[in-house]
VEXDREN-2710 file (C-alpha; in Angstrom, 1 decimal):
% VEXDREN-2710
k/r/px/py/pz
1/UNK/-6.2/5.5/14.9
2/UNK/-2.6/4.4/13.7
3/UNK/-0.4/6.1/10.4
4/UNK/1.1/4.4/7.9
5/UNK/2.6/5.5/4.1
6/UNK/2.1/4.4/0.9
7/UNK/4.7/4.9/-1.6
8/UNK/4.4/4.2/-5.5
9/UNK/8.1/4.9/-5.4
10/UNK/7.3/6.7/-8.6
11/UNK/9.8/8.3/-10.9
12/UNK/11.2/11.4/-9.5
13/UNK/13.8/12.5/-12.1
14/UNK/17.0/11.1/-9.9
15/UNK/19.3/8.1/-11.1
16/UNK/17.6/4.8/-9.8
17/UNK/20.4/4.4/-7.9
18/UNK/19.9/8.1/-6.1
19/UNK/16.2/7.6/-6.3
20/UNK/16.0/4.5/-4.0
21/UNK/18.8/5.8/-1.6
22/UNK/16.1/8.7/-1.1
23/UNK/13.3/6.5/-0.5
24/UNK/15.7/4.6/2.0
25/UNK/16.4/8.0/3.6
26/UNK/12.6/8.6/3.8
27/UNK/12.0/5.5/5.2
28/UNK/14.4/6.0/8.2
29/UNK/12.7/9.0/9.2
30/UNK/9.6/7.5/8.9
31/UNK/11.0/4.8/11.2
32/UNK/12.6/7.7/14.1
33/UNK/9.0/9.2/14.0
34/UNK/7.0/6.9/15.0
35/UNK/4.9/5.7/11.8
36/UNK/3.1/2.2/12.0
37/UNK/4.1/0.7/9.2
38/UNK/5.5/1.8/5.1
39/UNK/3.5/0.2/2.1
40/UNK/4.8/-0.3/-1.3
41/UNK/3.2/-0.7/-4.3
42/UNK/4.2/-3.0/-7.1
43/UNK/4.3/-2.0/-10.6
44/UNK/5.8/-2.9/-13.7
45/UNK/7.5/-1.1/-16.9
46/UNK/6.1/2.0/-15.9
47/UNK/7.7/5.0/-14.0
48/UNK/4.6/5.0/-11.4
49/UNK/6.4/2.3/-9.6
50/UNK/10.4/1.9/-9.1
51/UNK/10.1/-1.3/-6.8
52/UNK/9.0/-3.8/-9.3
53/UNK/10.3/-6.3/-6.9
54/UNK/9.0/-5.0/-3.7
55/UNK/10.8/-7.6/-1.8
56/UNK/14.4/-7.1/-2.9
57/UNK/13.3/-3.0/-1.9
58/UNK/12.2/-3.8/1.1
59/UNK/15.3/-5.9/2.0
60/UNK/17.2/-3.1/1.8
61/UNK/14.8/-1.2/4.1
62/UNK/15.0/-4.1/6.8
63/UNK/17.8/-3.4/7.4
64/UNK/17.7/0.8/7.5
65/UNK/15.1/0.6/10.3
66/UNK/14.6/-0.8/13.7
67/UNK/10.7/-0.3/14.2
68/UNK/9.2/0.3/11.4
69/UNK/6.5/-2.0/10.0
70/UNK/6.7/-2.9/6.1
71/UNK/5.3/-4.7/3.4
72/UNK/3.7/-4.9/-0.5
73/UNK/0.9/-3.5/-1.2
74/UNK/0.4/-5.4/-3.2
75/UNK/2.2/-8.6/-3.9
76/UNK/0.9/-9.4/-7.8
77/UNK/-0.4/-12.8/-7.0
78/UNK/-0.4/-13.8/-10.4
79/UNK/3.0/-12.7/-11.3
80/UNK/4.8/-15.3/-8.8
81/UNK/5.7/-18.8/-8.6
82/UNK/3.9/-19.0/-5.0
83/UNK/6.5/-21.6/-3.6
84/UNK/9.2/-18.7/-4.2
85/UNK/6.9/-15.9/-2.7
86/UNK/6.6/-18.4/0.9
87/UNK/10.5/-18.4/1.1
88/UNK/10.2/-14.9/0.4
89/UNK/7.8/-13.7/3.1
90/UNK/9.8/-15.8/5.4
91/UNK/13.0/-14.3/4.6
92/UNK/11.8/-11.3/4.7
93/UNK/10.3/-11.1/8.0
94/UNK/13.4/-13.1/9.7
95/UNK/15.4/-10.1/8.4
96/UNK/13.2/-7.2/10.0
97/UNK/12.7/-9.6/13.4
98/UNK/9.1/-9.7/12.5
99/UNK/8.3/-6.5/11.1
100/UNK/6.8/-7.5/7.7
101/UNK/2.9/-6.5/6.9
102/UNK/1.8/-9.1/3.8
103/UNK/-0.4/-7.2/0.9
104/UNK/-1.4/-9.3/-1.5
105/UNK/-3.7/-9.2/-4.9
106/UNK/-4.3/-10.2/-8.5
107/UNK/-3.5/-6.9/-9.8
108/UNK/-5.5/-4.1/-12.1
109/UNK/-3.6/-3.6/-14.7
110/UNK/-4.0/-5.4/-17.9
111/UNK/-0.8/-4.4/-19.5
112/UNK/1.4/-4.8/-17.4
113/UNK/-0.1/-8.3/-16.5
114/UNK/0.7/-8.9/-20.3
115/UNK/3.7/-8.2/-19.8
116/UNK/3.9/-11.6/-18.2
117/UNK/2.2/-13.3/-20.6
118/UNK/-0.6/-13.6/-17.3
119/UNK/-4.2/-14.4/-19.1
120/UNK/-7.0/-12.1/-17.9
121/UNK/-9.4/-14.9/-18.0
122/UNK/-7.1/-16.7/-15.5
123/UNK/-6.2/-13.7/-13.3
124/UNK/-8.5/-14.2/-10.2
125/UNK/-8.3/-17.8/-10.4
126/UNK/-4.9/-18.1/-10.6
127/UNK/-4.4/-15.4/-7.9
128/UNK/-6.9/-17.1/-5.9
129/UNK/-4.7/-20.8/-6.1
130/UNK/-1.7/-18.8/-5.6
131/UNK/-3.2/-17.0/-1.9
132/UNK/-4.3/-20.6/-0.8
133/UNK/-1.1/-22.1/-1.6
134/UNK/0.9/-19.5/0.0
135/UNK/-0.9/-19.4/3.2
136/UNK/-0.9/-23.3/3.3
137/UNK/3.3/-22.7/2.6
138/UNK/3.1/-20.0/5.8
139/UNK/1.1/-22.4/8.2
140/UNK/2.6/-26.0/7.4
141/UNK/5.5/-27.8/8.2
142/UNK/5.2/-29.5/4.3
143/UNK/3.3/-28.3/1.6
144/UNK/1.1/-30.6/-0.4
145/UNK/-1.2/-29.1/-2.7
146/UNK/-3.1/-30.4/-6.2
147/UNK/-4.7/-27.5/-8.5
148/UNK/-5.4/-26.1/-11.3
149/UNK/-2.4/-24.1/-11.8
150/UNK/0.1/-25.7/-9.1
151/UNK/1.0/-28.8/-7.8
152/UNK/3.3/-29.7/-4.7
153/UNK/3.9/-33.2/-3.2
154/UNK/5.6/-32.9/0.4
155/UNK/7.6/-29.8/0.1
156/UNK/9.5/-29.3/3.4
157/UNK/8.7/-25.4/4.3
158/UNK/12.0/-24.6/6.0
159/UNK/11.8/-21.0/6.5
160/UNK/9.2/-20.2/8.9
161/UNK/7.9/-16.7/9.3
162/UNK/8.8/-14.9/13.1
163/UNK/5.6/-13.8/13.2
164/UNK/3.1/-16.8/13.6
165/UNK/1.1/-18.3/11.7
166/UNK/1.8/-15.4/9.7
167/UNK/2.1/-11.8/9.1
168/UNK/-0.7/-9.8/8.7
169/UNK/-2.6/-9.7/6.2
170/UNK/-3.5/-6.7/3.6
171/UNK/-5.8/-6.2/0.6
172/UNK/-6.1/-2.8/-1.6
173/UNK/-9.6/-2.1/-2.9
174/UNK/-11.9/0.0/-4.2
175/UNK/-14.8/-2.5/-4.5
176/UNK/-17.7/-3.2/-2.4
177/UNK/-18.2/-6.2/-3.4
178/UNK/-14.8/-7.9/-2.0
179/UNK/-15.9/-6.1/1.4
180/UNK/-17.3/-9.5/2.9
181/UNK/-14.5/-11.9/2.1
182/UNK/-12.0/-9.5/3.3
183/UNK/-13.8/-9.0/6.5
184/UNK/-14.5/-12.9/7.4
185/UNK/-11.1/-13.6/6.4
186/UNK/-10.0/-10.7/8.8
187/UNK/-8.3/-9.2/6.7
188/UNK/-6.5/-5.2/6.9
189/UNK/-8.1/-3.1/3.9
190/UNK/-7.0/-0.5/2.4
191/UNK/-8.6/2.4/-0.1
192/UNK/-7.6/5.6/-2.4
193/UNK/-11.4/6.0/-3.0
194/UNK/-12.2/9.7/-2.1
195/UNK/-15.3/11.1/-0.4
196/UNK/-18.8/9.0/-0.3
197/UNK/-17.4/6.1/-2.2
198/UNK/-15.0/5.7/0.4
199/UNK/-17.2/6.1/3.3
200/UNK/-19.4/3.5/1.9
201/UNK/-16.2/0.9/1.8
202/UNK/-15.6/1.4/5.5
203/UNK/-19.3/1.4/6.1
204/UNK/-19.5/-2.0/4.4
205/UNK/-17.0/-3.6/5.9
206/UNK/-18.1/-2.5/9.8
207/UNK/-21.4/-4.1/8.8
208/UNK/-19.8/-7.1/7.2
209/UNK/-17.3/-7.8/10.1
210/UNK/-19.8/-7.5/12.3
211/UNK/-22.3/-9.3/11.1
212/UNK/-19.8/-12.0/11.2
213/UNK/-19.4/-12.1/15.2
214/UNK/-16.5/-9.8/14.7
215/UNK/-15.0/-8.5/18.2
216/UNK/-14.6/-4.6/18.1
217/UNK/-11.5/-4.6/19.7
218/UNK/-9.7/-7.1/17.1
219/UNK/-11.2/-5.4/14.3
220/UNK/-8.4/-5.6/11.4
221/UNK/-7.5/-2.0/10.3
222/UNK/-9.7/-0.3/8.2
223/UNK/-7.0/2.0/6.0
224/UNK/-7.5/5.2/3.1
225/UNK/-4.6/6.4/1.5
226/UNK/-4.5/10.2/0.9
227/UNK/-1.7/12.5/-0.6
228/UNK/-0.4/14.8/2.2
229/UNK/2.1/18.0/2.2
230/UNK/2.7/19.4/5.3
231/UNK/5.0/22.8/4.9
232/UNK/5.2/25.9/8.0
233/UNK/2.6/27.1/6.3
234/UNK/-0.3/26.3/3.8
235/UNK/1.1/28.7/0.8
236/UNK/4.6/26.5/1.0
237/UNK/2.7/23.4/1.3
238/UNK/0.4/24.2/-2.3
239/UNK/3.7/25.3/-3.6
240/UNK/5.4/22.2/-3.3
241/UNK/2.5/19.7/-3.6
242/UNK/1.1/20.9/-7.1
243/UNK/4.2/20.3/-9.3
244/UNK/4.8/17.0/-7.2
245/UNK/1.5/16.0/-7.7
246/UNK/1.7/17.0/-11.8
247/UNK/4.7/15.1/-12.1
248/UNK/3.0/12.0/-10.1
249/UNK/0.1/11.8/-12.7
250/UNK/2.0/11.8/-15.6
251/UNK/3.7/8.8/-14.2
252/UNK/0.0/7.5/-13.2
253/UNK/-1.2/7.9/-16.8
254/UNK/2.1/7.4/-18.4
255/UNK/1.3/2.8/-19.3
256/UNK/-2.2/3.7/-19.9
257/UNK/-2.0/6.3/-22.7
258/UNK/1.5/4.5/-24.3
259/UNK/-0.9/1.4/-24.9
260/UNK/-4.2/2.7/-25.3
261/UNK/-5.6/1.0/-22.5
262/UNK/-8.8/2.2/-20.9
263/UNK/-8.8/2.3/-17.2
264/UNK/-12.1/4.0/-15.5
265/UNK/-10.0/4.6/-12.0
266/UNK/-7.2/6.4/-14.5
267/UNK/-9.6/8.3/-16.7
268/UNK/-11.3/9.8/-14.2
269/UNK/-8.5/10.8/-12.3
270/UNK/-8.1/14.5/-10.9
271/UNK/-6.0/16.6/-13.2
272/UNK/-4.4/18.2/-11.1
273/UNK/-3.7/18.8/-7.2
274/UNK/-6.8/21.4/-6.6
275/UNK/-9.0/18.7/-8.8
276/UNK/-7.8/16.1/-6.4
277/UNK/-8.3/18.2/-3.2
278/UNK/-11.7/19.3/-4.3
279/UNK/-12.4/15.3/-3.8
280/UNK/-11.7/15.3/-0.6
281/UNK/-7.9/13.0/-1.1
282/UNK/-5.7/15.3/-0.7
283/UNK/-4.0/17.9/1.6
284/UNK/-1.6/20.2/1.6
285/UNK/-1.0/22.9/4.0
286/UNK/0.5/23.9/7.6
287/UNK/0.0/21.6/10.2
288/UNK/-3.2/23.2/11.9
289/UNK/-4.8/22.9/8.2
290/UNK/-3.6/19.2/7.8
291/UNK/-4.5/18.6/11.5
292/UNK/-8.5/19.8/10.8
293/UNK/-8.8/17.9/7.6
294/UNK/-7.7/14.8/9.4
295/UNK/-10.1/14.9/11.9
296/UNK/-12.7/16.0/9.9
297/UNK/-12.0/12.7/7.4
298/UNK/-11.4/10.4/10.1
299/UNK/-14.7/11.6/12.2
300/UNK/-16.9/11.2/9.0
301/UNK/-15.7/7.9/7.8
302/UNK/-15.0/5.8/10.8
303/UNK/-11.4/4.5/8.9
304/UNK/-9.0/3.1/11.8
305/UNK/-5.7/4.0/10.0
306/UNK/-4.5/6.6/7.6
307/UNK/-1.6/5.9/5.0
308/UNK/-0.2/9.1/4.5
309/UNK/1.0/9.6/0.8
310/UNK/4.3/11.4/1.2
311/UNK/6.8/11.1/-1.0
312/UNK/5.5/11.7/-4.8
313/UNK/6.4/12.8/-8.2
314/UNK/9.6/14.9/-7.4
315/UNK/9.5/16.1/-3.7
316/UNK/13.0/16.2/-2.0
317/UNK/14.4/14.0/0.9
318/UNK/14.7/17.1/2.7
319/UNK/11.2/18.4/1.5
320/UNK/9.5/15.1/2.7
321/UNK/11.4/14.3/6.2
322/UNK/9.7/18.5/6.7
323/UNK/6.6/17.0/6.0
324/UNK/6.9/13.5/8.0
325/UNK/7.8/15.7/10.9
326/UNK/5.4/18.2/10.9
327/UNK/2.8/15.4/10.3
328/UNK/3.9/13.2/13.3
329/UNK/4.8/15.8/15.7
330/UNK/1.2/17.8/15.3
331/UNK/-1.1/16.1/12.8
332/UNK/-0.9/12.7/14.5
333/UNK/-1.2/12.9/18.5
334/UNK/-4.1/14.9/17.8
335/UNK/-5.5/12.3/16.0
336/UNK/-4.6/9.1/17.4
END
């Protein structure tokens, strides 16, 4: 078992400015702890996500840690010109000395593709172009390439990745059906799905790595993200996750309901923390209660790494280094 966050870097009521120094803060404790790697997600015109351009985020957070792994979760596929994203993803892990974990996807979000002017009819084709031209950027010394949407004649790739042929790979899901692919491709998955639903992702893509002549011991990781508050005790903890949380869903919802879009992950969406707990995502409480509800999720589902939800809505530097301690000192080597 191996733990990772996930960030939204979602609004938190501080200056941008202060915001992101926080997250930077949080991200260098997470680094002195001992966390695998730190996942960002990328959003756009909506205070869910302050890192619209994860890569010019996680620049920054290159160079504020010495261990820890990083990377987008996801890159919007659609959103970039893929020749720019290959000199990205080679920049980017030449500055960390390797450290960089590759998310990628074509994104959920109807608006805020519009926002681009990105077609919905195009969406998965055009994400799908965009991944092959990438990884042919990441893998060759010139890029030739004829398609639908692209076309490159002899492009000299001059910025090679340090990690060879390249970074890992990461896909965010909540579908069964892009189980297979992922797990032929050997690809790192990651869920928020809570409960059954979840344990049928994992279970899919065991079966579907295996049936492929998968070797157990390379098996990419199998990740869930869950929101976690670890306090002294499990009275603190509630007391500082459920106003977080309250203040993380009205950033969640806040795109949707401005536009009228209709989003069945977002409608259905806990209300509140003790909603969300009651599905099984969610924990706050000392580290003996944390502890038992990580090894009761991790013995049930068979998931290989946990990306622990941290910082959200308007927890404190101070409140979530407490918590990133607590979690990696005794949730984690009792795990792992």
């Amino acid at each position: 078992m191996k733990f990772g966050v996930f960030d939204h870097v979602d609004e938190s009521g501080l200056p941008l400015a202060d915001h992101l120094e926080a997250r930077l803060q949080m991200a260098e404790a997470y680094d002195r702890l001992g966390f695998h790697a730190y996942h960002v997600a990328e959003h756009h015109g909506t205070p869910l996500g302050h890192a619209p351009s994860p890569g010019m985020f996680l620049a920054a957070l290159a160079q504020r840690t010495r261990r820890l792994r990083f990377g987008p979760l996801v890159y919007l596929l659609p959103l970039y010109h893929p020749l720019r994203l290959i000199e990205e993803v080679g920049t980017l892990d030449a500055l960390s000395g390797g450290r960089l974990e590759l998310g990628y996807g074509r994104g959920i979000s109807p608006i805020e593709m519009g926002f681009y002017g990105v077609d919905m009819a195009d969406q998965r084709e055009l994400a799908d172009e965009a991944l092959e031209v990438l990884l042919k950027g990441l893998t060759q010394p010139r890029l030739d390439h004829r398609g639908r949407f692209f076309t490159f004649d002899d492009v000299p790739m001059v910025q090679p990745c340090v990690q060879q042929p390249h970074p890992p790979l990461w896909y965010g899901t909540n579908t069964l059906a892009s189980m297979e692919h992922c797990a032929k491709a050997r690809v790192n998955i990651v869920t928020l799905l809570p409960g059954e639903p979840m344990r049928a992702l994992v279970a899919a893509y065991r079966a579907a790595y295996a049936a492929d002549g998968g070797d157990p011991a390379t098996m990419p990781l199998i990740g869930v993200g869950r929101h976690i508050v670890v306090a002294d005790t499990d009275a603190e903890a509630l007391a500082i996750a459920r106003p977080a949380f309250d203040r993380w869903r009205a950033n969640f919802v806040h795109l949707w309901e401005k536009r009228g879009g209709d989003n069945p992950f977002v409608r259905n969406f806990p209300a509140n923390w003790d909603a969300l707990v009651a599905t099984g995502a969610a924990c706050a409480g000392s580290p003996a209660t944390v502890r038992a509800y990580v090894q009761a999720e991790a013995a049930s589902a068979g998931f290989t790494y946990l990306l622990a939800q941290l910082a959200f809505g308007n927890l404190t530097v101070a409140q979530v280094t407490r918590s990133a301690e607590l979690f990696a000192t005794e949730v984690m080597p009792a795990v792992s």
